[in-house]
Gaussian input, Z-matrix of N, CA and C with variables (Angstrom, degrees):
# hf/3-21g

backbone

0 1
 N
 C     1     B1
 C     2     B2     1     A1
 N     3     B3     2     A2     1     D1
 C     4     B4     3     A3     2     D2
 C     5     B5     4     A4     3     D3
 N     6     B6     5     A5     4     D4
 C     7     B7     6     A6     5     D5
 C     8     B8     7     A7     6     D6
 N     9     B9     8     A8     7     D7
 C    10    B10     9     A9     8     D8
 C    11    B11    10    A10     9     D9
 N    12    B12    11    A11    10    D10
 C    13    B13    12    A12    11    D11
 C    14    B14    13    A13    12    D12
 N    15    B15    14    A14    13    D13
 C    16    B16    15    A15    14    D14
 C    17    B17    16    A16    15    D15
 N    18    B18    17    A17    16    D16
 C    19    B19    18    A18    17    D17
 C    20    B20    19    A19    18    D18
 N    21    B21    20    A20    19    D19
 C    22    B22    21    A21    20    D20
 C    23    B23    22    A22    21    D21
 N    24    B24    23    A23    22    D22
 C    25    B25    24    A24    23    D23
 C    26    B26    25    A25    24    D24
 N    27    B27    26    A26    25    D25
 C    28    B28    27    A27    26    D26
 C    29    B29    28    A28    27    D27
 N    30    B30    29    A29    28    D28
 C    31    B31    30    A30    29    D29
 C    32    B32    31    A31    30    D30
 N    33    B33    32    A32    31    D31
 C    34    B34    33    A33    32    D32
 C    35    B35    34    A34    33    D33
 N    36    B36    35    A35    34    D34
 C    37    B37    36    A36    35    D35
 C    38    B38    37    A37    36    D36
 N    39    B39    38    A38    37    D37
 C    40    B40    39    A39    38    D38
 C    41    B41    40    A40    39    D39
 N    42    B42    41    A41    40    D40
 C    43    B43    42    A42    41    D41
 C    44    B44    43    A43    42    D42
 N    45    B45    44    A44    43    D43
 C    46    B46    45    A45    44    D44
 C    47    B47    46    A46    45    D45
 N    48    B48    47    A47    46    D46
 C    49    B49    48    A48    47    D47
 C    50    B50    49    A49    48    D48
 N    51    B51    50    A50    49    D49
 C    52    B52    51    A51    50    D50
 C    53    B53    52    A52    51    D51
 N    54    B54    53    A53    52    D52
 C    55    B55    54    A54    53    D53
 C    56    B56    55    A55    54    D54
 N    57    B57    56    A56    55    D55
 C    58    B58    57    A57    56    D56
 C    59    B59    58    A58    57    D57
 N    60    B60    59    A59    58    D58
 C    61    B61    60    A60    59    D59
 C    62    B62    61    A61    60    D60
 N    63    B63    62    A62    61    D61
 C    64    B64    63    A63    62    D62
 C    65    B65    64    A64    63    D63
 N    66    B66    65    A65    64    D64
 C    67    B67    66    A66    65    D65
 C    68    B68    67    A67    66    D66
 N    69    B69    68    A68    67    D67
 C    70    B70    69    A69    68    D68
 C    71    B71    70    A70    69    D69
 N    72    B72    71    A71    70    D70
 C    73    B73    72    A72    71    D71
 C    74    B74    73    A73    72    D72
 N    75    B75    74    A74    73    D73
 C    76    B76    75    A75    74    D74
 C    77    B77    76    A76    75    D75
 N    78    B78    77    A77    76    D76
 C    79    B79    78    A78    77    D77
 C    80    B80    79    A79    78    D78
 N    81    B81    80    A80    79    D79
 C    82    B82    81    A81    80    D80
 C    83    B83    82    A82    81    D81
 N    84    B84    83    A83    82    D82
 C    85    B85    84    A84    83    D83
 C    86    B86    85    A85    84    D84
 N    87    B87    86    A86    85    D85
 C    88    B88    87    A87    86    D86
 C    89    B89    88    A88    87    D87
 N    90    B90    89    A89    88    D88
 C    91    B91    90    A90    89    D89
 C    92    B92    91    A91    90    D90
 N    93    B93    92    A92    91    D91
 C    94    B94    93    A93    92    D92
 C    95    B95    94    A94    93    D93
 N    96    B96    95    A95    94    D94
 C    97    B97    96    A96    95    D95
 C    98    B98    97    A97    96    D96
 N    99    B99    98    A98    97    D97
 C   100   B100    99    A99    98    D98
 C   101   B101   100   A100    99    D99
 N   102   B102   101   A101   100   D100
 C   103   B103   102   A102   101   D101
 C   104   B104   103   A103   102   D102
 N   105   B105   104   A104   103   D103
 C   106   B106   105   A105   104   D104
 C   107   B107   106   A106   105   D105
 N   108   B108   107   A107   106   D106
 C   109   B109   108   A108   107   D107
 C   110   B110   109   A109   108   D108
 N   111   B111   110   A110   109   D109
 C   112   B112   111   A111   110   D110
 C   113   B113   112   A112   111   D111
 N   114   B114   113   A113   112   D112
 C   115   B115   114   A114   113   D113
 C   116   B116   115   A115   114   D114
 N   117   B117   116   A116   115   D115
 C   118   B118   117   A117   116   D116
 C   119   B119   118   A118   117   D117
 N   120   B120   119   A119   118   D118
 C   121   B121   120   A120   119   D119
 C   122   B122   121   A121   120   D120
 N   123   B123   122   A122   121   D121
 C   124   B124   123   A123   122   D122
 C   125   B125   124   A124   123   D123
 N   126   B126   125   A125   124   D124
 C   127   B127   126   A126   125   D125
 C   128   B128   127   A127   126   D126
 N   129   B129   128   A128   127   D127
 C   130   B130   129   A129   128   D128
 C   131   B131   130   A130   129   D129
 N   132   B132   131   A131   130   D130
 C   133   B133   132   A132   131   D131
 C   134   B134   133   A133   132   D132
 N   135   B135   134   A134   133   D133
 C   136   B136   135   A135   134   D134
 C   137   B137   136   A136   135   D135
 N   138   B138   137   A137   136   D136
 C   139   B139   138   A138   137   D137
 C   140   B140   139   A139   138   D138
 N   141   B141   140   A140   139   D139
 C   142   B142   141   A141   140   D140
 C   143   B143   142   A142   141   D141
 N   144   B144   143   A143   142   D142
 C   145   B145   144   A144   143   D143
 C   146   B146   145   A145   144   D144
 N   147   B147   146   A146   145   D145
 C   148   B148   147   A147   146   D146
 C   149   B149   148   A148   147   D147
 N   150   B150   149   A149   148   D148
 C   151   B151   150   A150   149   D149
 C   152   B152   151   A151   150   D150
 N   153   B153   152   A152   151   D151
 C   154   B154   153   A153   152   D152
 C   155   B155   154   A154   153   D153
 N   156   B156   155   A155   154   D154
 C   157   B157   156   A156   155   D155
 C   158   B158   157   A157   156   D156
 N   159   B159   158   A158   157   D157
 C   160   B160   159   A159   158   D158
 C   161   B161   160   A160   159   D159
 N   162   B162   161   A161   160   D160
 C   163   B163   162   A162   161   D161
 C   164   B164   163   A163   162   D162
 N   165   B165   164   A164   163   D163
 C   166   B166   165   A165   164   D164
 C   167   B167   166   A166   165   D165
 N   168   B168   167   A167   166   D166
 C   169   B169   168   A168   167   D167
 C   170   B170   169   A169   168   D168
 N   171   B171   170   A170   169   D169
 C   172   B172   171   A171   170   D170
 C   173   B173   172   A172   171   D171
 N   174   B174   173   A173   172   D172
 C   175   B175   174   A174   173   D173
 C   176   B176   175   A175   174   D174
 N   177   B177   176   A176   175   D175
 C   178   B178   177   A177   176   D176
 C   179   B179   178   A178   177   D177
 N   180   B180   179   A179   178   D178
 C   181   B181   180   A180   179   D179
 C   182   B182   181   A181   180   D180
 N   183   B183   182   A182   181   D181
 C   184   B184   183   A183   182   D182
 C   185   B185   184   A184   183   D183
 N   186   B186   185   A185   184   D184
 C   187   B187   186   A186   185   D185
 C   188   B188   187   A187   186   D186
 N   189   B189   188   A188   187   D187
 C   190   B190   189   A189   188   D188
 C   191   B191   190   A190   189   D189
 N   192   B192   191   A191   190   D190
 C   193   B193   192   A192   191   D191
 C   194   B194   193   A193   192   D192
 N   195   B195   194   A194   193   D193
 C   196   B196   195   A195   194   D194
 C   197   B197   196   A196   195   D195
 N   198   B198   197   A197   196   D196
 C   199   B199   198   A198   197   D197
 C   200   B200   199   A199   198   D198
 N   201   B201   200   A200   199   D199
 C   202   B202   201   A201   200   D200
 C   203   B203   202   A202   201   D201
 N   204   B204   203   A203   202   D202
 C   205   B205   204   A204   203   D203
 C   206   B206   205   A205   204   D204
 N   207   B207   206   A206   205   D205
 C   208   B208   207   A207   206   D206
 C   209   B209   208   A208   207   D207
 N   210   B210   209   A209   208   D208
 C   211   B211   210   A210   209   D209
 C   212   B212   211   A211   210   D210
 N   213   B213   212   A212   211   D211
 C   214   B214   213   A213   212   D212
 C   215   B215   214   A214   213   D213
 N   216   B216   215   A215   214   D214
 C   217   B217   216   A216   215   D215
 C   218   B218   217   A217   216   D216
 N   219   B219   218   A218   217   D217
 C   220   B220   219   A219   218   D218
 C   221   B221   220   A220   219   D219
 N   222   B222   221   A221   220   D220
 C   223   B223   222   A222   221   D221
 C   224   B224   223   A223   222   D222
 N   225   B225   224   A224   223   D223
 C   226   B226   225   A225   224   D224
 C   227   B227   226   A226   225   D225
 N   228   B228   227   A227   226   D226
 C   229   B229   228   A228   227   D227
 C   230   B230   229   A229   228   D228
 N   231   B231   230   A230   229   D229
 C   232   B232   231   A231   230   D230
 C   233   B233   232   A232   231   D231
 N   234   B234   233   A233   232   D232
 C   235   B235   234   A234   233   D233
 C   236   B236   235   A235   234   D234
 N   237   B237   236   A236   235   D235
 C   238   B238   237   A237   236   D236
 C   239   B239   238   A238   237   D237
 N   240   B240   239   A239   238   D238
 C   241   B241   240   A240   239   D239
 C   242   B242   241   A241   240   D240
 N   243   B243   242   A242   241   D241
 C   244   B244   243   A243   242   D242
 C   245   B245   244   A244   243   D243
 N   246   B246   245   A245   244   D244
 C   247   B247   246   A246   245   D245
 C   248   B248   247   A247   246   D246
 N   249   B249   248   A248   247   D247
 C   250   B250   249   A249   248   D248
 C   251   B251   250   A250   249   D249
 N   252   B252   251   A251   250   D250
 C   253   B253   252   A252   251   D251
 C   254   B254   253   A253   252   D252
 N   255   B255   254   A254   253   D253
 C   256   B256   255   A255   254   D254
 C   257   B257   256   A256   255   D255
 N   258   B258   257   A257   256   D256
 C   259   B259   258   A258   257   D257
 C   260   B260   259   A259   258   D258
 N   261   B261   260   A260   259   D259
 C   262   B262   261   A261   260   D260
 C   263   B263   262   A262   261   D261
 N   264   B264   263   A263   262   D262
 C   265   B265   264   A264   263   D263
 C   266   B266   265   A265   264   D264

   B1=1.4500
   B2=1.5318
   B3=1.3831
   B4=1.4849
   B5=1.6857
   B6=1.5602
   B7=0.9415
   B8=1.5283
   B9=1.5984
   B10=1.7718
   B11=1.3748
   B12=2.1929
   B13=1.3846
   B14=1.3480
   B15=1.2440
   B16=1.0540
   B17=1.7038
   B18=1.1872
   B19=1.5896
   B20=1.7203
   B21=1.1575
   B22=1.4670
   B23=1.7539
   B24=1.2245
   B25=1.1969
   B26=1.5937
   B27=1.3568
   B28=1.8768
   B29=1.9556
   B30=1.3006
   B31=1.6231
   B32=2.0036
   B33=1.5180
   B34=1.7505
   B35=1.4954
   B36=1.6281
   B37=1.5453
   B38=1.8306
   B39=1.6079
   B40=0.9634
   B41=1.3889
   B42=1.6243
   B43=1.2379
   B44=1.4198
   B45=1.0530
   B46=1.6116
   B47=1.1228
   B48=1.2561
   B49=1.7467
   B50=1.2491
   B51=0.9822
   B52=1.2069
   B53=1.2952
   B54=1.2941
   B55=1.2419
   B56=1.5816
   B57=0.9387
   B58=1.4668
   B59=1.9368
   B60=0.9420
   B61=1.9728
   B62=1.3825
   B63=1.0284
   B64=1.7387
   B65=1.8489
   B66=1.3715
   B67=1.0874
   B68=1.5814
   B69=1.4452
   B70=1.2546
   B71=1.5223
   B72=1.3364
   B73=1.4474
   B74=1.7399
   B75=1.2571
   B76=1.7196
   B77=1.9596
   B78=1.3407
   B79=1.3365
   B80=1.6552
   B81=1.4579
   B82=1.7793
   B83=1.3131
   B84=1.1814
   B85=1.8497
   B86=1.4712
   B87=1.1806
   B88=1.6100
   B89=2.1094
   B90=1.0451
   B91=1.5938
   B92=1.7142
   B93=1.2293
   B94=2.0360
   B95=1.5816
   B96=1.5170
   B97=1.6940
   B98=1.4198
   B99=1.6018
   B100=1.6195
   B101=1.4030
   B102=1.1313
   B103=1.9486
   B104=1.6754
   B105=1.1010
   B106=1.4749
   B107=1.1305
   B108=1.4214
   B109=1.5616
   B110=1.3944
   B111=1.1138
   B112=1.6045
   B113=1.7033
   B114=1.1046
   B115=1.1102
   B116=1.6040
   B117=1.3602
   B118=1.3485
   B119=1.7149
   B120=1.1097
   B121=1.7611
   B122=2.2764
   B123=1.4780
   B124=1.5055
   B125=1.6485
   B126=1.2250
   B127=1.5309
   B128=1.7387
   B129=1.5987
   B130=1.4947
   B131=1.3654
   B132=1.3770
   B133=1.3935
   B134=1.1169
   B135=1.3373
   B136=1.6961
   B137=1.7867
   B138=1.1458
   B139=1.6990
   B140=1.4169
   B141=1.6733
   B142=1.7238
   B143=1.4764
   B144=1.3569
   B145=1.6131
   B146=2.2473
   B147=1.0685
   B148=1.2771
   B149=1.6706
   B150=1.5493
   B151=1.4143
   B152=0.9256
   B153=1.8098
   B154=1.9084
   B155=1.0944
   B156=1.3864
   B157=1.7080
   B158=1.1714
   B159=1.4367
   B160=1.0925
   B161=1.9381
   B162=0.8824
   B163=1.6242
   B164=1.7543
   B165=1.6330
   B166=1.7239
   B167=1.4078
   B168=1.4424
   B169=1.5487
   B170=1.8318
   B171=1.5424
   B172=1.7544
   B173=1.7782
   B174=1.6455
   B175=1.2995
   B176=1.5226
   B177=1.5676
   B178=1.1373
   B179=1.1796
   B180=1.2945
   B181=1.2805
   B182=1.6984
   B183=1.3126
   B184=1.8393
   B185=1.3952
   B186=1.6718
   B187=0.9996
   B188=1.4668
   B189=1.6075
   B190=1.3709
   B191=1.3214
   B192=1.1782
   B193=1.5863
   B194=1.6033
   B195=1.0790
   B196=1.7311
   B197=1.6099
   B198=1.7318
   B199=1.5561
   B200=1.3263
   B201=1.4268
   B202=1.4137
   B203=1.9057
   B204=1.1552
   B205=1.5127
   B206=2.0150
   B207=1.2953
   B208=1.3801
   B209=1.5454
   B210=1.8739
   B211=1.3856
   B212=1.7599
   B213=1.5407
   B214=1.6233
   B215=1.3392
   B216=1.5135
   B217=1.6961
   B218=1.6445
   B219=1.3903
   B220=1.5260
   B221=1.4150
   B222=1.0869
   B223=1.7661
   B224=1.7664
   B225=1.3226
   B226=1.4327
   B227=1.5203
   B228=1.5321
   B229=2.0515
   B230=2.0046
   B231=1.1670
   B232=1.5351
   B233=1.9154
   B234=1.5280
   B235=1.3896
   B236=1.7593
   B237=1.8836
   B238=1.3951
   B239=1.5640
   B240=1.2382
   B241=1.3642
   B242=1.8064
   B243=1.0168
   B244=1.1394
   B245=1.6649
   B246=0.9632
   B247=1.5891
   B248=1.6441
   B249=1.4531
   B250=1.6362
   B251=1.6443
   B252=1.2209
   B253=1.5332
   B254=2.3234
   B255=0.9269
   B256=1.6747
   B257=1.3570
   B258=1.9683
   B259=1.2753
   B260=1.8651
   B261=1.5953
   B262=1.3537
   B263=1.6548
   B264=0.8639
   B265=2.0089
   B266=1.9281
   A1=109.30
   A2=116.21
   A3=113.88
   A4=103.65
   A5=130.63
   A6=148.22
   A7=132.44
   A8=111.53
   A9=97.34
   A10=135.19
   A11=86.32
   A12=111.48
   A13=112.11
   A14=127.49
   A15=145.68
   A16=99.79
   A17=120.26
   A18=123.80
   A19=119.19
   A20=115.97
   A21=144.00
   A22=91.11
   A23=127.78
   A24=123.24
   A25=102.29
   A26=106.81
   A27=106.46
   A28=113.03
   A29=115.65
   A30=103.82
   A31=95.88
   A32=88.13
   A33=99.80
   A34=110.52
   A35=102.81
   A36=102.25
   A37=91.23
   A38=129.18
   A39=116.81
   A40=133.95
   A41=133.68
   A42=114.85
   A43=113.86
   A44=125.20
   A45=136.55
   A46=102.16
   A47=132.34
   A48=122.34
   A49=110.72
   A50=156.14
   A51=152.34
   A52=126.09
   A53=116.13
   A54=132.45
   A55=109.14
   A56=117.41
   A57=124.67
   A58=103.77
   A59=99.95
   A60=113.22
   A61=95.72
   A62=129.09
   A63=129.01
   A64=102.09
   A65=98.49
   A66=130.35
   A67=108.15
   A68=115.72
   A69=128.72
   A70=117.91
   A71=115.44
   A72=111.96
   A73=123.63
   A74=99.12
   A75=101.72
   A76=96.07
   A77=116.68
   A78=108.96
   A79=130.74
   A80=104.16
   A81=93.49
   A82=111.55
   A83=118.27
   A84=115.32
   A85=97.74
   A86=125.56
   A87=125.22
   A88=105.41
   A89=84.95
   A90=98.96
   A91=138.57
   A92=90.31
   A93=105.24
   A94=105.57
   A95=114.69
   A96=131.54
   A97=103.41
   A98=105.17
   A99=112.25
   A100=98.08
   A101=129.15
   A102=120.64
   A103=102.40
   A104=124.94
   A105=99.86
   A106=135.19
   A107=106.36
   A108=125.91
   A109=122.72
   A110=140.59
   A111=144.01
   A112=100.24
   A113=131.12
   A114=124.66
   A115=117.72
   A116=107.01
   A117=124.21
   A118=108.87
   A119=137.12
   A120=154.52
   A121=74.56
   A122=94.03
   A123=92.86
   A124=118.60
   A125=122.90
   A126=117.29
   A127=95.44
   A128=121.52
   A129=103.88
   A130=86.95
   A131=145.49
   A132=112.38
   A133=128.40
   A134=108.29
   A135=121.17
   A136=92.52
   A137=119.82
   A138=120.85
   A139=113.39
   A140=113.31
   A141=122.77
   A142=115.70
   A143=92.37
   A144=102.07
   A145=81.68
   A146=105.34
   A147=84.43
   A148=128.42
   A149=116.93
   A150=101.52
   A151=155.13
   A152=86.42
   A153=105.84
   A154=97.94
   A155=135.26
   A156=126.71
   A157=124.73
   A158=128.95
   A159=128.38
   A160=101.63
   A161=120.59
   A162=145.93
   A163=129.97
   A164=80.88
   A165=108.05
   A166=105.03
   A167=113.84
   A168=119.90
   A169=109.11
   A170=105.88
   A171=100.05
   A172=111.84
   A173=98.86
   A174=106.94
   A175=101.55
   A176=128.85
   A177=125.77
   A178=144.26
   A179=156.91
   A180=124.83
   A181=98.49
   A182=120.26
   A183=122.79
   A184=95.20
   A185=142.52
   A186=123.35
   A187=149.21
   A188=104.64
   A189=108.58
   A190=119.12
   A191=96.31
   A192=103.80
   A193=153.89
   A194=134.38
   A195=103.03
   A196=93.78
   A197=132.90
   A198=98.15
   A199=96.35
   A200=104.09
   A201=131.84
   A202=101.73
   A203=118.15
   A204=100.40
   A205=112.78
   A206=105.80
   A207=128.10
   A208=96.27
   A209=106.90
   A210=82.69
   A211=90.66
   A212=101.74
   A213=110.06
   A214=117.09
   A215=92.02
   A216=96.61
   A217=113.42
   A218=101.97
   A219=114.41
   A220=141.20
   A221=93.18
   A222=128.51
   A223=108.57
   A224=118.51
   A225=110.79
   A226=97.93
   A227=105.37
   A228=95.87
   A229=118.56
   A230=82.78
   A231=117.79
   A232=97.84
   A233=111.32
   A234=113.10
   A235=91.78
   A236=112.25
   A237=89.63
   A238=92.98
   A239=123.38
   A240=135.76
   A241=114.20
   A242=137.75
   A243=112.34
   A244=133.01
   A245=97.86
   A246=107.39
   A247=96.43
   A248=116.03
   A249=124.22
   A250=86.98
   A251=134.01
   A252=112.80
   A253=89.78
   A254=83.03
   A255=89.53
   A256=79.39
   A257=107.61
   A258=120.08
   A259=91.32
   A260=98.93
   A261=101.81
   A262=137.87
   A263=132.95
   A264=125.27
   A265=82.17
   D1=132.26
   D2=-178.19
   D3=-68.29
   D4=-179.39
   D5=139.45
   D6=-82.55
   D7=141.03
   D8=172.64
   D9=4.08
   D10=-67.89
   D11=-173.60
   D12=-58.05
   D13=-48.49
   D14=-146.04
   D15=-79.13
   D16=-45.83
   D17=173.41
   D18=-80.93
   D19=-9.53
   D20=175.38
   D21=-84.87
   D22=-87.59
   D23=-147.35
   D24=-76.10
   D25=-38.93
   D26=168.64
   D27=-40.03
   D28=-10.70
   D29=-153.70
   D30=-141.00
   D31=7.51
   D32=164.20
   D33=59.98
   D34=35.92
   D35=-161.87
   D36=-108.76
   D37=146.74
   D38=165.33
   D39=-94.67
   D40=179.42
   D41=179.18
   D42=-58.93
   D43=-49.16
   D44=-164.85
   D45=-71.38
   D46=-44.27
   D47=161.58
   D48=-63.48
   D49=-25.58
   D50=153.40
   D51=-61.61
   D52=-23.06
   D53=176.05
   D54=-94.71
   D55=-34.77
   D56=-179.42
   D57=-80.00
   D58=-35.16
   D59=175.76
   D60=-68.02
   D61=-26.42
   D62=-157.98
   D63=-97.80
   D64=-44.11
   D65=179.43
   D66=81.97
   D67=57.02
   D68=174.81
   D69=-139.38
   D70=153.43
   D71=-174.04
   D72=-57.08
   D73=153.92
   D74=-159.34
   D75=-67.59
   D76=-37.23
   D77=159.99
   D78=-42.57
   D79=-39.78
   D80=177.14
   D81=-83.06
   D82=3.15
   D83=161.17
   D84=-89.10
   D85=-49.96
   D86=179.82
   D87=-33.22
   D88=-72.18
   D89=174.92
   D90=-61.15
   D91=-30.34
   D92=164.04
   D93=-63.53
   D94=-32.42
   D95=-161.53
   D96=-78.78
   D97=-43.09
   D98=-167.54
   D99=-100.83
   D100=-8.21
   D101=171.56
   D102=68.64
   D103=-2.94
   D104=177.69
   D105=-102.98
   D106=17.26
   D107=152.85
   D108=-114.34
   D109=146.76
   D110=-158.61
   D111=-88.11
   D112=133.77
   D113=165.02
   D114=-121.33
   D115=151.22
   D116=-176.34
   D117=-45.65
   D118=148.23
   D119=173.73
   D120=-60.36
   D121=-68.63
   D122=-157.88
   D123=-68.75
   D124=10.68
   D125=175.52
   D126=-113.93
   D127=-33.34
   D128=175.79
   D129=-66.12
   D130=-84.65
   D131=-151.58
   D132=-9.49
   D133=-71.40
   D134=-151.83
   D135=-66.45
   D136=-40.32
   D137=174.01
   D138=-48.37
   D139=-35.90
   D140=177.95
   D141=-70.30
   D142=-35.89
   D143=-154.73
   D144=-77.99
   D145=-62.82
   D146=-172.42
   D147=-53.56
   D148=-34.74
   D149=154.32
   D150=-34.71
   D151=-36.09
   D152=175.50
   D153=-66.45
   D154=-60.64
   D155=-176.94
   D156=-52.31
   D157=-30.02
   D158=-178.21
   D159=-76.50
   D160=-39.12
   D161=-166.08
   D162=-81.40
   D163=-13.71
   D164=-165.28
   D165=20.70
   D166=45.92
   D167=156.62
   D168=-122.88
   D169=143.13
   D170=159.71
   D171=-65.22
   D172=140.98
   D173=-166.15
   D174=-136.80
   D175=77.94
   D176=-174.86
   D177=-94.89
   D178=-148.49
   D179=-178.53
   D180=-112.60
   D181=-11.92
   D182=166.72
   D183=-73.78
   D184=-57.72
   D185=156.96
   D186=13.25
   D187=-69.95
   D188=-173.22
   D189=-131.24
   D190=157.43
   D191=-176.68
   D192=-73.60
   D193=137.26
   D194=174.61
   D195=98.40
   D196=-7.96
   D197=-166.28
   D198=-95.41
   D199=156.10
   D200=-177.67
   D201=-87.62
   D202=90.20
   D203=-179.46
   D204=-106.59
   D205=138.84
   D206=168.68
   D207=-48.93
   D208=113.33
   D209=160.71
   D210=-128.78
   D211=157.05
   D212=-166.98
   D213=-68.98
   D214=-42.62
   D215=-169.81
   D216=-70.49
   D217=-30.05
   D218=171.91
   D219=-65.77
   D220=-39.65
   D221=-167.34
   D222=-114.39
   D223=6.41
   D224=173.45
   D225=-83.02
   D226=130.93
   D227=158.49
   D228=-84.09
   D229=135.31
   D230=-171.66
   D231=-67.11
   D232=108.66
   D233=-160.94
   D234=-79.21
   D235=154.41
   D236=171.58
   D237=-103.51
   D238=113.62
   D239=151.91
   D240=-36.72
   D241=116.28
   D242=165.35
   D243=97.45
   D244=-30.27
   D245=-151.80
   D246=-93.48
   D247=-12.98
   D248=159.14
   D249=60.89
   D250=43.73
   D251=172.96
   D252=-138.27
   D253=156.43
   D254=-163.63
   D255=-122.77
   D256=141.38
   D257=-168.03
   D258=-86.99
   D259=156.37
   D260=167.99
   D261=-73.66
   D262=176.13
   D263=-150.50
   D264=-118.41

């Protein structure tokens, strides 16, 4: 399976056009590319969906590779209610 990058730079398209097609900042393409920030199910969409247009190919998120996705149920932190003890720094 290719990556972001990999279907982005194959089709001579840049981040900021891509980002601007998506209608999201040229940083959250920066960061979907490098995986080391989690991104939302709902902002890679809108990042796919505009590739696909630019690409006149479907570009989905089983598709491709490398993305880092936000998931809620996983990735929420667990508040300590109660427990009056503050985690360490």
């Amino acid at each position: 399976m290719p990556t972001l990058r990999d279907l982005r730079e194959q089709h001579y398209i840049s981040q900021r056009e891509l980002a601007e097609a998506a209608g999201v900042a040229e940083a959250t393409v920066q960061r979907m590319e490098e995986a080391k920030v989690r991104t939302t199910p709902k902002t890679a969409s809108k990042v796919l969906k505009a590739l696909s247009l630019k690409i006149g190919q479907e570009v989905t998120i089983d598709t491709i590779e490398g993305l880092n996705l936000y998931n809620v149920m996983r990735d929420r932190r667990k508040p300590n209610k109660g427990s009056g003890k503050t985690e360490a720094a």
